[in-house]
N, C-alpha and C positions, 0 to 999 in steps of 0.2 A: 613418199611423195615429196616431192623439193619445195622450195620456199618458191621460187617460179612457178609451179603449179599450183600450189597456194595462194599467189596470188590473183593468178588468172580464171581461179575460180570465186574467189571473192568479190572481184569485178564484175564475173559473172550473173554471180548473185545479186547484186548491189544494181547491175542493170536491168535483170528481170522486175525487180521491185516498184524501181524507179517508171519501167515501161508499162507495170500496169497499175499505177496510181495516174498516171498521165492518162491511158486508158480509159479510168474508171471515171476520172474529171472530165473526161472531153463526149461519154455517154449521154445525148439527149435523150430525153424522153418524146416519146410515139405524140404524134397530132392525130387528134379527131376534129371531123371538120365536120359540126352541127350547123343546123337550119329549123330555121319552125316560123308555122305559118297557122296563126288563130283563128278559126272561124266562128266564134261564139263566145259572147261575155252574157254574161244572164244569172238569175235566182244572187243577185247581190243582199245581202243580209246586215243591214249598216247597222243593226243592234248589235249581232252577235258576231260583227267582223269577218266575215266572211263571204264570199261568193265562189260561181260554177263556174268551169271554162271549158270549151274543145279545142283544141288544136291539133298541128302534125306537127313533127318533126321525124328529121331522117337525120343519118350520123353515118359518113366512112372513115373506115379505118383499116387496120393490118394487122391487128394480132384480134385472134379469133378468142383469148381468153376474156379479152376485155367483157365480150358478151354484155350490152347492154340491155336484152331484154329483161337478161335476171337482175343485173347490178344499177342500170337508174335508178337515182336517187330524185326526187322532186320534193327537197326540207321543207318548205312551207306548206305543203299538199297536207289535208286533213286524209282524205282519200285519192286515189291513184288508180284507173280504167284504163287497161292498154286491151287495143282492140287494130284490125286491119294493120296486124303485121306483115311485112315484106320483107325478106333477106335475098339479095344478089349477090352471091362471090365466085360470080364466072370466069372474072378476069383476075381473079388473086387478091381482091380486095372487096372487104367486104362493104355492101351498101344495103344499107338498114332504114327502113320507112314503118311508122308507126302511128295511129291516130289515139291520143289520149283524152281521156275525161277527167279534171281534176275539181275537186272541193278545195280553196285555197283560203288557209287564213291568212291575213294581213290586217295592218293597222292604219286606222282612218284618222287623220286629222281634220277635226271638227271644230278650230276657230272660228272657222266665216262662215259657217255652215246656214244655212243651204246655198253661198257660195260657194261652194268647195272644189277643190281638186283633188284628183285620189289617183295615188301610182298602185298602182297593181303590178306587182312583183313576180315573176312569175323564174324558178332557176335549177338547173340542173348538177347532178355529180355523180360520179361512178363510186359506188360505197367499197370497191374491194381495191382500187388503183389508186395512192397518190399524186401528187404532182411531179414526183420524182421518175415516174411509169409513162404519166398522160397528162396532156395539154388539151382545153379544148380552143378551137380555131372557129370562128364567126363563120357563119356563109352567109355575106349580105347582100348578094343575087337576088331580084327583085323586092315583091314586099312582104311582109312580116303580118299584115291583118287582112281578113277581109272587108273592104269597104262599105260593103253593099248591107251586110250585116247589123239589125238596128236595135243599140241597148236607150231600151225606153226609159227616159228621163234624163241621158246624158247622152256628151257628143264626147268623141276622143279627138284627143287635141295632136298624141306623138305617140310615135312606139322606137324607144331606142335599143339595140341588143350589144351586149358585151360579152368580152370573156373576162375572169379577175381570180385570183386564190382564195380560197378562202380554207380560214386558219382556224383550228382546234386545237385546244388548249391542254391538249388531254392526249397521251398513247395510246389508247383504247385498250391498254393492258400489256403492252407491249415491252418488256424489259430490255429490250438492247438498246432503246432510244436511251441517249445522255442526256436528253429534255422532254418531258412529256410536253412536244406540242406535236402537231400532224397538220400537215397544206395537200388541201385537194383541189384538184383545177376546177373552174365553175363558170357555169355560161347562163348571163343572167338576161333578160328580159323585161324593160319596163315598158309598161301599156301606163300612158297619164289620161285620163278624162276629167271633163267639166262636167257638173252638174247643172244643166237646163232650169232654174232657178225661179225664172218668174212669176209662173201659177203656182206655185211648192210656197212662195213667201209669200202671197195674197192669204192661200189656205191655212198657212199657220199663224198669221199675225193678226189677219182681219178682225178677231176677236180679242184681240187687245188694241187694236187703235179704235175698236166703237167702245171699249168700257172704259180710256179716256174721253173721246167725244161724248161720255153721258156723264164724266165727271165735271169734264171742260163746262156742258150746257147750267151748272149750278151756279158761275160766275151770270148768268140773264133770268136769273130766278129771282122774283123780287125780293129786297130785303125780308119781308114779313115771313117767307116761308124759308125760315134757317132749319126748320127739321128735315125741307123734303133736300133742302143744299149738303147737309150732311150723309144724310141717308143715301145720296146718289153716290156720293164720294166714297164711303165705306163701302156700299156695294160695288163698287169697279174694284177696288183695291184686292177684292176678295178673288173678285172673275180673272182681273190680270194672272193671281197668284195660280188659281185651278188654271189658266190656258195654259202658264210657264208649266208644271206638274206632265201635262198631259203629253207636251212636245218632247219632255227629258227621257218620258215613259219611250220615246222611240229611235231614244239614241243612246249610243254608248256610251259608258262612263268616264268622267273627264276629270281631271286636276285642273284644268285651265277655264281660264275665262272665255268664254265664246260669244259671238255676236248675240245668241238665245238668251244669254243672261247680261250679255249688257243692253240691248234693248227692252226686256223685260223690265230692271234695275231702272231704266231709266224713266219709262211709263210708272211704277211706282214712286217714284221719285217726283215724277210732277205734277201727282197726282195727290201726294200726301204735301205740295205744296199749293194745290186748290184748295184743300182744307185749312191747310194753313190761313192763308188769304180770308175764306169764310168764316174764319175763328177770328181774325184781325178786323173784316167788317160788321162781325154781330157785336165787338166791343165797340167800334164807333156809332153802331144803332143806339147802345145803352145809352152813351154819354148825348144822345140824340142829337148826333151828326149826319144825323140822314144822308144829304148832300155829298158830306166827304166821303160817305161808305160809298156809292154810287159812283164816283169819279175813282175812286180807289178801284174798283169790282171793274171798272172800262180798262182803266191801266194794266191793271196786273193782268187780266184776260190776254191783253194784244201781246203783253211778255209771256206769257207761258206759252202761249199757242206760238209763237215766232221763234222762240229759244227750243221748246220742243219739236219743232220741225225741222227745224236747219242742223240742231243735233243727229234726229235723226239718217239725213239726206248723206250729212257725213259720215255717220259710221257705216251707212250702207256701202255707200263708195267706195270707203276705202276696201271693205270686206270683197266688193264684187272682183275690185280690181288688185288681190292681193290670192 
């Protein structure tokens, strides 16, 4: 062979190479083009974080391996009902309709609670394709819930849907990665609701603002009866604590401060400063100040009752509107 032919095959080489890494760079991966449309939010479980949903979705595509009946992935789904399947691939592509049942857990934030707003997360992935195979592609053609549809005790406010990657930190056993991480395409779903509020905080508090108002009535007790002033005040102090017990008993556990224990905190609070008060007027009875314990007992009443109210008008506020 000659050096001319040698090199004309070198180049050859040297262009094959070059032509299928260009190739291999310029390979997208397949769209699937999802949609879903919720008809049912229900059996919400705010102790144990979780609630039920139905909805449909449908998904086309073009390669027949993807098979999403077997390979949907629903990560947040406790359990997963696929029922009223439909597959159309008459015209060379397939179109795929499905109605699911899901158990979904999620995490509730309970600051302002029973203020609250809660995203319900709801999101999809194909467990055998990464994002290097498949894309998923929105279908925002009409709406996404049913309207008509009524989840008792809350109204929904939005339902936004995306698509985004999402990233595993891990091969899943995979040796030829030079990183164990793995990105699989992901079509996600947020359903937001408000929590209907009004009667929900009468029910739960009412028992704490009368076992102040039985603390409060100790400040029009006359001087002479300091046992039955105490006696009332310790007895709120106790009922405040059993109501806060009973409301924690129905929610989930928290690190953070929520409105339940700042307005709790705060009814004991000026409640153990009625006593206060009643401990400051029995020592002006002693030194038989009569008169000054009286004028004191008016005073302090119109502050506590005035400071405890307008505190709590605010934290409510800010909680309804946050």
């Amino acid at each position: 062979m000659t050096k001319k032919s040698n090199c004309r095959a070198l180049l050859l080489v040297i262009f094959s190479i070059t032509f299928l890494s260009i190739s291999a760079r310029d390979v997208k991966p397949d769209t699937v083009r999802l949609g879903i449309y919720i008809t049912s939010i229900h059996d919400i479980d705010f102790k144990q974080k979780e609630y039920s949903t139905n909805f449909w979705i449908w998904l086309k595509y073009n390669r027949k391996e993807f098979d999403f009946y077997n390979n949907l992935e629903v990560p947040q789904a406790k359990s997963v009902t696929k029922s009223f399947v439909t597959v159309d691939s008459s015209d060379g592509r397939i179109y795929m309709q499905m109605k699911l049942q899901c158990v979904m857990k999620d995490s509730w934030r309970i600051e302002n609670f029973p203020f609250d707003r809660q995203n319900l997360r709801i999101s999809f992935e194909n467990s055998q394709f990464d994002s290097k195979d498949m894309v998923f592609v929105a279908d925002t053609v009409g709406q996404h819930f049913d309207h008509r549809f009524t989840l008792r005790g809350w109204s929904i406010d939005s339902c936004v849907i995306s698509t985004g990657t999402k990233v595993y930190e891990t091969g899943f056993g995979d040796e030829e990665l030079a990183k164990p991480r793995t990105e699989y395409s992901a079509f996600r779903t947020r359903l937001v609701i408000k929590r209907d509020a009004s009667g929900l905080f009468w029910k739960m508090f009412l028992g704490m603002y009368i076992a102040f108002l039985i603390s409060y009535v100790c400040f029009y007790i006359h001087a002479d009866g300091m046992d039955s002033r105490f006696g009332l005040g310790v007895g709120s102090l106790f009922a405040v604590i059993g109501n806060k017990y009973i409301i924690d008993s129905a929610l989930p556990e928290s690190s953070s401060f929520t409105l339940v224990d700042l307005l709790h905190g705060l009814t004991l609070f000026f409640i153990l400063a009625t006593i206060a008060a009643n401990a400051y007027s029995l020592n002006l009875i002693k030194k038989d100040k009569t008169a000054k314990a009286y004028k004191f007992d008016i005073l302090a009443s119109r502050i506590v009752l005035v400071a405890y109210v307008m505190l709590n008008i605010w934290f409510i506020w800010k909680a309804s509107k946050g």
